[in-house]
Structure formats: structure tokens, C-alpha cells
PyMOL Python script that loads the backbone (N, CA, C, O; Angstrom):
from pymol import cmd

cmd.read_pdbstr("""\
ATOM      1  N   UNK A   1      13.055 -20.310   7.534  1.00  0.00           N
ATOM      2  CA  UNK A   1      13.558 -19.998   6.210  1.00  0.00           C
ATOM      3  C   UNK A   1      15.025 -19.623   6.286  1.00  0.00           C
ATOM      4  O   UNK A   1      15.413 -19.025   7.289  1.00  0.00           O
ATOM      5  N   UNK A   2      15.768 -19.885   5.435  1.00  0.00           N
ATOM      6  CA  UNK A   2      16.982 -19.914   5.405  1.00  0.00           C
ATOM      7  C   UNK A   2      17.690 -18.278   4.441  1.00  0.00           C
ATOM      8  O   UNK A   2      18.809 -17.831   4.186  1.00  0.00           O
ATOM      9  N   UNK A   3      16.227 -17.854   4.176  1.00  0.00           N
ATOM     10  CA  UNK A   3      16.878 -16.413   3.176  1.00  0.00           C
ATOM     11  C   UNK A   3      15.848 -15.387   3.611  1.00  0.00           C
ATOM     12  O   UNK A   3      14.630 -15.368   3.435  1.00  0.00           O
ATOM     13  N   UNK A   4      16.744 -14.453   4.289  1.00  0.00           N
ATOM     14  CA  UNK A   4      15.921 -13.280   4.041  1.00  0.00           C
ATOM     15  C   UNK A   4      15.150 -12.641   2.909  1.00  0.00           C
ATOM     16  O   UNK A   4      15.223 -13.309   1.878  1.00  0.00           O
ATOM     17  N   UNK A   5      14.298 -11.331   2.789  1.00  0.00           N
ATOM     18  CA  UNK A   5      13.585 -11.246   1.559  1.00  0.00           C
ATOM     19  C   UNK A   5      12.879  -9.682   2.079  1.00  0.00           C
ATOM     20  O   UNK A   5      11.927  -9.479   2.833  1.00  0.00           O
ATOM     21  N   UNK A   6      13.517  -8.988   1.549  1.00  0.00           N
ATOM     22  CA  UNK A   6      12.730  -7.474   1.128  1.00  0.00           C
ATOM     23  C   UNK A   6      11.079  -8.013   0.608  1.00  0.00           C
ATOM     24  O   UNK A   6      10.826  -8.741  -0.352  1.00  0.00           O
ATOM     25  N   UNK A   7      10.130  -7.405   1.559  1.00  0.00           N
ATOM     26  CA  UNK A   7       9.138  -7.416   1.383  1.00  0.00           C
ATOM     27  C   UNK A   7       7.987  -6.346   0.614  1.00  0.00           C
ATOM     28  O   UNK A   7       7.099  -6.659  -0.179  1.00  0.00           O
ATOM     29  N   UNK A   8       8.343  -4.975   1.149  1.00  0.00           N
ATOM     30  CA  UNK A   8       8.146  -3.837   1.109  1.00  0.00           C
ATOM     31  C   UNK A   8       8.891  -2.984   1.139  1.00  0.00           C
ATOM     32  O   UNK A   8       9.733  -3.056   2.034  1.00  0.00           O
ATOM     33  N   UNK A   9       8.948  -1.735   0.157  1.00  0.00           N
ATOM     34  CA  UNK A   9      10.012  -0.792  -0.091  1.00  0.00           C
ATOM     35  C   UNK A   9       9.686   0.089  -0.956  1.00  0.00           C
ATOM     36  O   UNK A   9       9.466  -0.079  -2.155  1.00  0.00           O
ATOM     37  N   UNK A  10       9.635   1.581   0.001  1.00  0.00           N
ATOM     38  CA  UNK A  10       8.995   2.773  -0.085  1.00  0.00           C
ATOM     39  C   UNK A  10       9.576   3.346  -1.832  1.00  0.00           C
ATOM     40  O   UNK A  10      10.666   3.244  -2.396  1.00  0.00           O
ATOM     41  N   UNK A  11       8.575   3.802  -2.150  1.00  0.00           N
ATOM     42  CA  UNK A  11       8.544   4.497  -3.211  1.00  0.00           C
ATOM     43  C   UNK A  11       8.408   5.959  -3.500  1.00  0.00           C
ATOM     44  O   UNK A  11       7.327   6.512  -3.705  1.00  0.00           O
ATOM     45  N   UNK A  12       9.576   6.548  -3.504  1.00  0.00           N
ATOM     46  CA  UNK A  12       9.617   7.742  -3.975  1.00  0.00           C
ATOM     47  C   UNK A  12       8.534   8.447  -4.841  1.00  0.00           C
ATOM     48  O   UNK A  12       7.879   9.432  -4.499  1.00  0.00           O
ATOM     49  N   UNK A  13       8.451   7.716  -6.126  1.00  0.00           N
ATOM     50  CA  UNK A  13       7.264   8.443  -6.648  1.00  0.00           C
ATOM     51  C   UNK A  13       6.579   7.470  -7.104  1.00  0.00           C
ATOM     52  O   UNK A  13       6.895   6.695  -8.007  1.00  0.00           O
ATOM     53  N   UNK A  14       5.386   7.504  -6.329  1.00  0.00           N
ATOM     54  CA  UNK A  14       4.294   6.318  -6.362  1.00  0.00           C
ATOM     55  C   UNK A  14       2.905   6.752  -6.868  1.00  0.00           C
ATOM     56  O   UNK A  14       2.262   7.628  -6.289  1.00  0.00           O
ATOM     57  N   UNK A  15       2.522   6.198  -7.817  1.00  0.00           N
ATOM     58  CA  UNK A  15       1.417   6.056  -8.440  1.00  0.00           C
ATOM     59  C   UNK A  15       0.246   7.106  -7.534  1.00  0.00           C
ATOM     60  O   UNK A  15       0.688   7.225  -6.391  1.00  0.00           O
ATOM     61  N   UNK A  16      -0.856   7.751  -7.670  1.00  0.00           N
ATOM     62  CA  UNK A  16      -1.673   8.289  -6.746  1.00  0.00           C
ATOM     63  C   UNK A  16      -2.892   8.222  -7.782  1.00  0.00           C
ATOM     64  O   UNK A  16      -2.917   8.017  -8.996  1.00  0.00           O
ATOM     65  N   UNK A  17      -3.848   8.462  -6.882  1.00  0.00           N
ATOM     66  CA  UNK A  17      -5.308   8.563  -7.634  1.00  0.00           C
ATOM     67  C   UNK A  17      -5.635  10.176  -7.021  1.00  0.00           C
ATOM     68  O   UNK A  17      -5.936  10.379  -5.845  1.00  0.00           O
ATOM     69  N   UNK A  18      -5.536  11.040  -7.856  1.00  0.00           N
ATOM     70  CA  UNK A  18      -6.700  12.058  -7.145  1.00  0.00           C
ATOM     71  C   UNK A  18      -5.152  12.890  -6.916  1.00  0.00           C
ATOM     72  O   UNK A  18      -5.346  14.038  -7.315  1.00  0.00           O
ATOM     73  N   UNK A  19      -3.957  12.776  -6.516  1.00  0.00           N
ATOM     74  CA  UNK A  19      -3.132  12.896  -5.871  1.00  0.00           C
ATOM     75  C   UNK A  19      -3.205  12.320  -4.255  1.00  0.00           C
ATOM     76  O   UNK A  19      -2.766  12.953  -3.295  1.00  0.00           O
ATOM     77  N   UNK A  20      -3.669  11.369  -4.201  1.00  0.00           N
ATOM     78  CA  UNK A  20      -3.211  10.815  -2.821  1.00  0.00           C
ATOM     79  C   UNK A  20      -2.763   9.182  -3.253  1.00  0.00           C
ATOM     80  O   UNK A  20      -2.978   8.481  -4.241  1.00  0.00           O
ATOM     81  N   UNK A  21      -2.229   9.044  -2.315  1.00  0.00           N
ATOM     82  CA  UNK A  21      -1.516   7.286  -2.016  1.00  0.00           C
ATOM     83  C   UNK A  21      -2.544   6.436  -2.184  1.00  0.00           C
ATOM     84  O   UNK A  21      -3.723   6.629  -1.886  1.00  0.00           O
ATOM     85  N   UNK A  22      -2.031   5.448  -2.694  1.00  0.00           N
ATOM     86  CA  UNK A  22      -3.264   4.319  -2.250  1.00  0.00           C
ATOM     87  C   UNK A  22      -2.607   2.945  -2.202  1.00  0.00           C
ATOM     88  O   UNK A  22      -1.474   2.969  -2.683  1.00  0.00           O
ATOM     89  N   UNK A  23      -2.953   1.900  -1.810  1.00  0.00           N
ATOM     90  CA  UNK A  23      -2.350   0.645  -1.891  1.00  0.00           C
ATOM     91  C   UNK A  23      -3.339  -0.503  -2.003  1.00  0.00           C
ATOM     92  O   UNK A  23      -4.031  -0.535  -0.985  1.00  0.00           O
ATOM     93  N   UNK A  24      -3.591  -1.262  -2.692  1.00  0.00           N
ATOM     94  CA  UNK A  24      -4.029  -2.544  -2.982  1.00  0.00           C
ATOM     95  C   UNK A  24      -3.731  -3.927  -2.762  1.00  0.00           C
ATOM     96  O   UNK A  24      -2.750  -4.529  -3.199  1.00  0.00           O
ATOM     97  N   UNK A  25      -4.908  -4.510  -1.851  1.00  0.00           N
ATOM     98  CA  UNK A  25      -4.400  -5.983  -1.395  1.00  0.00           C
ATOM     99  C   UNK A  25      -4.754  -6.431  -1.807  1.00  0.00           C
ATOM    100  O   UNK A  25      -5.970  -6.323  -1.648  1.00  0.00           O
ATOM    101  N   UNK A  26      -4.346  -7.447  -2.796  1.00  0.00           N
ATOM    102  CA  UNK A  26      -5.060  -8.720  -3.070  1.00  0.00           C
ATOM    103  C   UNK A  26      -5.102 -10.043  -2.462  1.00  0.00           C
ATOM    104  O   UNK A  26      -4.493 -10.038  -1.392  1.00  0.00           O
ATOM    105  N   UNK A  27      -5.612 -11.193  -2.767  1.00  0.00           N
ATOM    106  CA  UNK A  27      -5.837 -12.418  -2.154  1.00  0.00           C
ATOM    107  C   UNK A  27      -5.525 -13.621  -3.158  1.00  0.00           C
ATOM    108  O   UNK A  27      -6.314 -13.725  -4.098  1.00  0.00           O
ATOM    109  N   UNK A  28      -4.644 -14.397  -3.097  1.00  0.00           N
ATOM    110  CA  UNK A  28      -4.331 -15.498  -3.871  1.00  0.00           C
ATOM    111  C   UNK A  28      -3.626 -16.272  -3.546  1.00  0.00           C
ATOM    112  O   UNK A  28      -2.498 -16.306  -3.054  1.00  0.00           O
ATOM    113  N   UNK A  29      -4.640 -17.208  -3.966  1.00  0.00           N
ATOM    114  CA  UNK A  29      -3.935 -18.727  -3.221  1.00  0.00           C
ATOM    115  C   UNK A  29      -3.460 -19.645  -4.289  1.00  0.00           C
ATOM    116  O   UNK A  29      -4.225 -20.190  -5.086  1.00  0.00           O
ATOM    117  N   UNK A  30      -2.129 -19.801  -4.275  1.00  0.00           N
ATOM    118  CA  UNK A  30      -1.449 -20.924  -4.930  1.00  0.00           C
ATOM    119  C   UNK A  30      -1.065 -22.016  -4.616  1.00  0.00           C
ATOM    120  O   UNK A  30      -0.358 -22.295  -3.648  1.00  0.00           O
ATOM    121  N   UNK A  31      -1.563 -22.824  -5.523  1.00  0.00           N
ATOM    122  CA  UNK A  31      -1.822 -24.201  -5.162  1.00  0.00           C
ATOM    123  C   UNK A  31      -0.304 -25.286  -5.235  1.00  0.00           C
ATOM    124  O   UNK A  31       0.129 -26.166  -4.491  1.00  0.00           O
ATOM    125  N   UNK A  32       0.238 -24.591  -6.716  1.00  0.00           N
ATOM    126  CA  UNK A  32       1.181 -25.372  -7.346  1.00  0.00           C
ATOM    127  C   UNK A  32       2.375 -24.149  -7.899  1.00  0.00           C
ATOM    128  O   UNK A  32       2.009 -23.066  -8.356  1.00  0.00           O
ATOM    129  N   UNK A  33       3.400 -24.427  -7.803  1.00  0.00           N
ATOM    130  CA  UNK A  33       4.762 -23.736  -9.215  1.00  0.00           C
ATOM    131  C   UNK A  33       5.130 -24.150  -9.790  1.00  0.00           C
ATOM    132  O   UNK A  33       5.900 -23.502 -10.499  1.00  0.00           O
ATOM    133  N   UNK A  34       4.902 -26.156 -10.174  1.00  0.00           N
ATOM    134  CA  UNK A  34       4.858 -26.347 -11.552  1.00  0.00           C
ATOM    135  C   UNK A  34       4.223 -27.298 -11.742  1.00  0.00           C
ATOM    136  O   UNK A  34       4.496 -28.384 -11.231  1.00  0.00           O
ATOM    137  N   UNK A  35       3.323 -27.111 -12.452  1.00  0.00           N
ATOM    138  CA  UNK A  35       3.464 -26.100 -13.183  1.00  0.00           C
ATOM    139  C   UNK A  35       1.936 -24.809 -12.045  1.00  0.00           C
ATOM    140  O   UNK A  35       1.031 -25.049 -11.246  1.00  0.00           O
ATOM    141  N   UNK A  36       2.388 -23.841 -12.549  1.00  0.00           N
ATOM    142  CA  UNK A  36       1.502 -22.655 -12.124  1.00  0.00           C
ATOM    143  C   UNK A  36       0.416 -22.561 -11.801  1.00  0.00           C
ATOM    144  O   UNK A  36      -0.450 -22.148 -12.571  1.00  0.00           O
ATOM    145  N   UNK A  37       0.112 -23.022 -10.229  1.00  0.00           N
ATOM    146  CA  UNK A  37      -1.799 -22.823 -10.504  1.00  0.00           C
ATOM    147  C   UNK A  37      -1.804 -21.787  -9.264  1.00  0.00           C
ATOM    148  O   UNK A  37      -1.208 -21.801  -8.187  1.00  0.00           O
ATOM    149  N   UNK A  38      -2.689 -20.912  -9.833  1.00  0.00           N
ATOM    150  CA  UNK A  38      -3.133 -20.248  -8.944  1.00  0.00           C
ATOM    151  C   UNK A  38      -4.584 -19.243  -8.849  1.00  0.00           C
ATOM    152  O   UNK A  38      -4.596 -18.450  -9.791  1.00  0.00           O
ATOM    153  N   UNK A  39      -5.560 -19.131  -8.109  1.00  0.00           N
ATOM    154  CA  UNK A  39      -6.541 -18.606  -7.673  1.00  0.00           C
ATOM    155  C   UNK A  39      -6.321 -17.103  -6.807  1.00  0.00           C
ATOM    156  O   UNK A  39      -5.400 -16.883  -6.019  1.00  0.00           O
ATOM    157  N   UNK A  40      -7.673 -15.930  -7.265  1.00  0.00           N
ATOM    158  CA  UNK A  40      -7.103 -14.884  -7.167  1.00  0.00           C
ATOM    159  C   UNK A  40      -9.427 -14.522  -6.407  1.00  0.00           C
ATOM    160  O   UNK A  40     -10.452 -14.532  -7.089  1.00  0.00           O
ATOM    161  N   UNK A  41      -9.273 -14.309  -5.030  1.00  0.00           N
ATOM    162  CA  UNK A  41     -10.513 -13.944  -4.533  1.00  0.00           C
ATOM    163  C   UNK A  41     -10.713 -12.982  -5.228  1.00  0.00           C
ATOM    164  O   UNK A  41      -9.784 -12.351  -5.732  1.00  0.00           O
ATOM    165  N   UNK A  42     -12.174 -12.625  -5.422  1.00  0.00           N
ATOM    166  CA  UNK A  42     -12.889 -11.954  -6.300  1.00  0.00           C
ATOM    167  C   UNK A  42     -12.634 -10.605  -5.447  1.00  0.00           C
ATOM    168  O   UNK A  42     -12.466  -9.632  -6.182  1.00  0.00           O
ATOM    169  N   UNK A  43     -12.563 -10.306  -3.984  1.00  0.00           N
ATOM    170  CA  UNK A  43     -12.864  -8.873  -3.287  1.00  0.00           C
ATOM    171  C   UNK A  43     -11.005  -8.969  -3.290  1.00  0.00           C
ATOM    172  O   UNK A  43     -10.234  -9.820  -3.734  1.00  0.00           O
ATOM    173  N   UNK A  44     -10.765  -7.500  -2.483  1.00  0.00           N
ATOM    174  CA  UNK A  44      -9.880  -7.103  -2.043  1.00  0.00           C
ATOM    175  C   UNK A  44      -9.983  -5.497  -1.475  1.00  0.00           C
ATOM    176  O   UNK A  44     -10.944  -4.823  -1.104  1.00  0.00           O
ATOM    177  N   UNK A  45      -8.918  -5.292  -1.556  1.00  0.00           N
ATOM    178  CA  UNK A  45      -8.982  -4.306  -0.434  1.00  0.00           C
ATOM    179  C   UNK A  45      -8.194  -2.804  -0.932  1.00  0.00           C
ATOM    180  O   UNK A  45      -7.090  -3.093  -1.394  1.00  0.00           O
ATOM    181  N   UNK A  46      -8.426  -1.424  -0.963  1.00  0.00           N
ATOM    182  CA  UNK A  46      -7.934  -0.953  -1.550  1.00  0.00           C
ATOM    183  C   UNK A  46      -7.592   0.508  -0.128  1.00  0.00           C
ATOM    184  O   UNK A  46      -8.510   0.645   0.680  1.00  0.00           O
ATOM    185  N   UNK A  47      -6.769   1.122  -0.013  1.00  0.00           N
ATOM    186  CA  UNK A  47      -6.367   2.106   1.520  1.00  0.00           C
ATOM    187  C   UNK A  47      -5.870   3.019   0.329  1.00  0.00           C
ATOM    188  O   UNK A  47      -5.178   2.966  -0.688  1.00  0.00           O
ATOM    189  N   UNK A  48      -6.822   4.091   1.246  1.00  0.00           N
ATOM    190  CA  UNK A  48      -5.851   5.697   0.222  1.00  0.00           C
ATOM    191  C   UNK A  48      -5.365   6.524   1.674  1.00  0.00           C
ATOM    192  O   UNK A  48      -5.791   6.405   2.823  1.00  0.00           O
ATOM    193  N   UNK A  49      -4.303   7.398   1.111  1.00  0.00           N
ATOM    194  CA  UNK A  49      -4.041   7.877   2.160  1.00  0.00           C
ATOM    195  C   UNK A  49      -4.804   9.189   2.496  1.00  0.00           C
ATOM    196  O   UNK A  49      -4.889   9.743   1.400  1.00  0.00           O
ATOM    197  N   UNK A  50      -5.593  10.236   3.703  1.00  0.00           N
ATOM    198  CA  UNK A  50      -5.924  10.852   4.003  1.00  0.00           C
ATOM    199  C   UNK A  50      -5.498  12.255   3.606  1.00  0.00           C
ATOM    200  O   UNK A  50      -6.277  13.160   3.906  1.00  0.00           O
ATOM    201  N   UNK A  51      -4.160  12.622   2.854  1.00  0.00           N
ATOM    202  CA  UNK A  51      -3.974  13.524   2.733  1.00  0.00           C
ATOM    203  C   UNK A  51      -3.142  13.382   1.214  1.00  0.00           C
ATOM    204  O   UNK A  51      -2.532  12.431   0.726  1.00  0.00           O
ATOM    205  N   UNK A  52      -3.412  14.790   0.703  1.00  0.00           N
ATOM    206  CA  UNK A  52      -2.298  14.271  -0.565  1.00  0.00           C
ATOM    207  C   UNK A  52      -1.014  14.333  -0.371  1.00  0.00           C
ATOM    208  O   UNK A  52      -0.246  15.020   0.301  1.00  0.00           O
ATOM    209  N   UNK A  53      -0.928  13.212  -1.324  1.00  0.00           N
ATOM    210  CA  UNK A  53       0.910  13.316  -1.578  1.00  0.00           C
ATOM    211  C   UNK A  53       1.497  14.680  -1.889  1.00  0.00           C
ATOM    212  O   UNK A  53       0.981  15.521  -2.625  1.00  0.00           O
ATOM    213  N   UNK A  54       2.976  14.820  -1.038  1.00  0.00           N
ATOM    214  CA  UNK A  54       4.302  15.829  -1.831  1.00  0.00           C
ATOM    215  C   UNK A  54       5.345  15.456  -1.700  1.00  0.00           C
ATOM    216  O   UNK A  54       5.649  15.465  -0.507  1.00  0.00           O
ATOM    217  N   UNK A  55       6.302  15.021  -2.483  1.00  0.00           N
ATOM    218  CA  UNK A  55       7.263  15.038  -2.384  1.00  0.00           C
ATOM    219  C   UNK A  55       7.956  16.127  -1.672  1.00  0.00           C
ATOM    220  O   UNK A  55       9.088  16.003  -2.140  1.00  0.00           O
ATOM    221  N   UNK A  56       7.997  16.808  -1.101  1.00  0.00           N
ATOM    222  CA  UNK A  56       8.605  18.496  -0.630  1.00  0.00           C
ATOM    223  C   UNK A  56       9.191  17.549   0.652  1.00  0.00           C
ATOM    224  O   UNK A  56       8.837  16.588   1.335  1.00  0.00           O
ATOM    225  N   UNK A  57      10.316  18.473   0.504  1.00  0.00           N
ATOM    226  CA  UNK A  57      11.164  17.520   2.186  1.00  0.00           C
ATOM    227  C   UNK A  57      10.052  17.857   3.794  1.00  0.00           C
ATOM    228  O   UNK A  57       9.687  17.166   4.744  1.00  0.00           O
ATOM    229  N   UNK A  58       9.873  19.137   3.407  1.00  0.00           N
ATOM    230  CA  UNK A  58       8.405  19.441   4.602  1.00  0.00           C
ATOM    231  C   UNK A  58       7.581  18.170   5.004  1.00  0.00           C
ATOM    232  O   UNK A  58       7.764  17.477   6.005  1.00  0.00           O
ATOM    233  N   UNK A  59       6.915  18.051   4.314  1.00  0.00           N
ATOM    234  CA  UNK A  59       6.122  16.777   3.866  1.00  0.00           C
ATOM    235  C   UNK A  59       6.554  15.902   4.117  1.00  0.00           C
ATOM    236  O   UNK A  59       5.731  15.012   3.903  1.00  0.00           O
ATOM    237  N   UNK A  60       7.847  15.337   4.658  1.00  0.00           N
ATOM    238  CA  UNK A  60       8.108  13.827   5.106  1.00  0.00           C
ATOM    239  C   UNK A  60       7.774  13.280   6.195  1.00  0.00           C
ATOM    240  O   UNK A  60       7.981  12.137   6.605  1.00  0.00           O
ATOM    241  N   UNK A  61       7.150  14.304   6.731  1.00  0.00           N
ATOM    242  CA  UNK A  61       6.629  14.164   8.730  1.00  0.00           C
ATOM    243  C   UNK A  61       4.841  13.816   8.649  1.00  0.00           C
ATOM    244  O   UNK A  61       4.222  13.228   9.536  1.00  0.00           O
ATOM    245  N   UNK A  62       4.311  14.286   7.501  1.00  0.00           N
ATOM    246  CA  UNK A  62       3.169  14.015   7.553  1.00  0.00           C
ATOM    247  C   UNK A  62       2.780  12.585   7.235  1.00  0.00           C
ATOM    248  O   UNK A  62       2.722  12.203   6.066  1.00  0.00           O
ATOM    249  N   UNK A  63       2.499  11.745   8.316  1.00  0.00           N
ATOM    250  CA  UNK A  63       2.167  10.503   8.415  1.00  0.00           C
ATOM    251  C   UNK A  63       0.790  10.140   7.449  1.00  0.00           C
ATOM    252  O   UNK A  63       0.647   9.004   6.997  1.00  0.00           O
ATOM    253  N   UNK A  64      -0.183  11.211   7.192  1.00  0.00           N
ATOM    254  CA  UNK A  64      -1.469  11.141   6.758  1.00  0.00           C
ATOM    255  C   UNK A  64      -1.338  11.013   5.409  1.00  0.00           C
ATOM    256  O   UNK A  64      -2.208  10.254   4.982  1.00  0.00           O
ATOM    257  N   UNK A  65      -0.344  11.593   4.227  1.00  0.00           N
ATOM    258  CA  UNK A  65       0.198  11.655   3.064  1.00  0.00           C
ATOM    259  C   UNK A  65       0.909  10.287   2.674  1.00  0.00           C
ATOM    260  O   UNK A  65       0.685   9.698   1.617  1.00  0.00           O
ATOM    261  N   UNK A  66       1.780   9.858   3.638  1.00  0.00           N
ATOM    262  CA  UNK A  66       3.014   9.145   3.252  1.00  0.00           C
ATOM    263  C   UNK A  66       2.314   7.878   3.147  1.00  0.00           C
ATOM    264  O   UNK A  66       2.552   7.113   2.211  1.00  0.00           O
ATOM    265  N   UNK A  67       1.256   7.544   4.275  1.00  0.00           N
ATOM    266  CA  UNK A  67       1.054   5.998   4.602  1.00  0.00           C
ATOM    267  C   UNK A  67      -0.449   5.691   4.910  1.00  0.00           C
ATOM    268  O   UNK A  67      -1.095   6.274   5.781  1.00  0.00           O
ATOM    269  N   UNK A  68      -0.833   4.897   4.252  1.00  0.00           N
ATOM    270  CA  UNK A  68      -1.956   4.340   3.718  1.00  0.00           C
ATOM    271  C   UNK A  68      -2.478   4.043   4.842  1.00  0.00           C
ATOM    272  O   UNK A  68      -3.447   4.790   4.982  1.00  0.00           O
ATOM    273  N   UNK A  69      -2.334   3.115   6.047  1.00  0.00           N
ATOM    274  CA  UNK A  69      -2.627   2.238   7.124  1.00  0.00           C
ATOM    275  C   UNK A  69      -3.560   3.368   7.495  1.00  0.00           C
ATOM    276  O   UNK A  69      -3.264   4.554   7.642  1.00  0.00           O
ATOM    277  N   UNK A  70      -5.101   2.609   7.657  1.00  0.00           N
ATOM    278  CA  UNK A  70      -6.004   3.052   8.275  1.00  0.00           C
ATOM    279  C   UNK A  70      -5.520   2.992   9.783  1.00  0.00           C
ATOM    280  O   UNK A  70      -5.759   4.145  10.143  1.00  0.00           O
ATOM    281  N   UNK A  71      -5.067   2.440  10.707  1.00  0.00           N
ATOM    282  CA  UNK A  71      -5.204   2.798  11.742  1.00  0.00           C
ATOM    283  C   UNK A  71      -4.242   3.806  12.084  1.00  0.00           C
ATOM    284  O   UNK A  71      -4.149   3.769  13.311  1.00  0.00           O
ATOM    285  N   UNK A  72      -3.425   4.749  11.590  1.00  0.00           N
ATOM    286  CA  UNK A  72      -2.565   5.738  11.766  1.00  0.00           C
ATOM    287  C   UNK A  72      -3.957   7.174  10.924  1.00  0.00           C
ATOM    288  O   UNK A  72      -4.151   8.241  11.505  1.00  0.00           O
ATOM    289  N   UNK A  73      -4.779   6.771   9.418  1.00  0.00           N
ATOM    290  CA  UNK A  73      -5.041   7.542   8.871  1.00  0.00           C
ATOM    291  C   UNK A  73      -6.312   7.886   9.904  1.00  0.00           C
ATOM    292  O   UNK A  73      -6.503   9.096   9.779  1.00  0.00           O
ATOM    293  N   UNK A  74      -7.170   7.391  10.777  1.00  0.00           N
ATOM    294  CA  UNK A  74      -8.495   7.274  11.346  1.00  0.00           C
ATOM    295  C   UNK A  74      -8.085   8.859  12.108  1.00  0.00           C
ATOM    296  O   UNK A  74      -8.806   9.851  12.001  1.00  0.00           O
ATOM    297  N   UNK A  75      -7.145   8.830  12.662  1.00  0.00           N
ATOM    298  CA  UNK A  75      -6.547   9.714  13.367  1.00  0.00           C
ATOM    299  C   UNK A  75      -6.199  11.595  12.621  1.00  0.00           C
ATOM    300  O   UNK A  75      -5.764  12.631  13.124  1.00  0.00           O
ATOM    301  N   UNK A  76      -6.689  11.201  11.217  1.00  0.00           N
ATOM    302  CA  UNK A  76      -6.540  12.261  10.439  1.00  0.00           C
ATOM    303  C   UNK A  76      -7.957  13.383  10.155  1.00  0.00           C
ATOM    304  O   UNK A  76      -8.775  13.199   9.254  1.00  0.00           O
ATOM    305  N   UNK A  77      -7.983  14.056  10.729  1.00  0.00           N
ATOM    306  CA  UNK A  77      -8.635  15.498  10.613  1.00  0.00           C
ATOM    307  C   UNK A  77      -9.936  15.136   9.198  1.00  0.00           C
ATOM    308  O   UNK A  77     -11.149  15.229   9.384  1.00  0.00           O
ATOM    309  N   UNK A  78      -9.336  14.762   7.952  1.00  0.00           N
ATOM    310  CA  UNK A  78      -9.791  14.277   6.937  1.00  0.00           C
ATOM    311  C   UNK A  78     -10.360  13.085   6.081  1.00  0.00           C
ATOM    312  O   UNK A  78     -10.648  12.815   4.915  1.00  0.00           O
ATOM    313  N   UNK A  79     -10.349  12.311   7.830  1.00  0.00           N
ATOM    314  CA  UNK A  79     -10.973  10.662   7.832  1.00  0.00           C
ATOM    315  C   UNK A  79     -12.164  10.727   7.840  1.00  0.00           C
ATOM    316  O   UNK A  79     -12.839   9.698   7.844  1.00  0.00           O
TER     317      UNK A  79
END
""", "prot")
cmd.dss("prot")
cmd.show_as("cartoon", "prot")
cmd.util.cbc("prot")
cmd.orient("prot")
């Protein structure tokens, strides 16, 4: 590919359920862009994070709050 592309990019104040993180994967396969076809799998995947969110500068070290990824959260006291 000839262009780079920001993929992901942290959010200050991000949506929470409950007060914790969560992130949602979906699945979709596009066929066409024009015109527009595209298919969207019925499952997906949803990661909360183990601890609640704070914004508080304290709080920027806690990996269990900040970031969703089960294999960092498994490791959490509250998994």
C-alpha cells in the first residue's frame, strides 16, 4: 500500500457500560464500493475491561482499566 492509515486511536473519554471499557468487533465482508455491497456476520465479539475506568492521572498505569485485551485482562485479580 502506498498510504499509511491511523487505525486505532485512544480515547480520552470513551463510552463505558457499568463504568468499565468495552470494545466491539464486528465481522463484515464487502464484496463491492460501487456500488455498496456489503454483509455483516450475525456473532461478534464484545471485551470489557476488568477494572473501571478513571480518568485520574493515577490511573494511567492501570493496564486492567485502560485496555480491553483479554490476554493482558486474564491476568487481573477481577477476571
Amino acid at each position: 500500500y502506498d498510504q499509511q492509515y491511523v487505525v486505532q486511536e485512544y480515547i480520552s473519554r470513551p463510552l463505558t457500560v457499568g463504568g468499565f471499557k468495552f470494545d466491539l468487533r464486528l465481522y463484515v465482508l464487502v464484496t463491492s464500493f460501487l456500488p455498496l455491497r456489503c454483509f455483516c456476520f450475525h456473532e461478534g465479539l464484545v471485551r470489557f475491561a476488568t477494572e473501571k475506568y478513571s480518568r485520574d492521572e493515577g490511573s494511567l498505569n492501570n493496564l486492567y482499566a485502560h485496555l480491553t485485551n483479554s490476554s493482558i485482562n486474564k491476568h487481573s485479580p477481577s477476571f
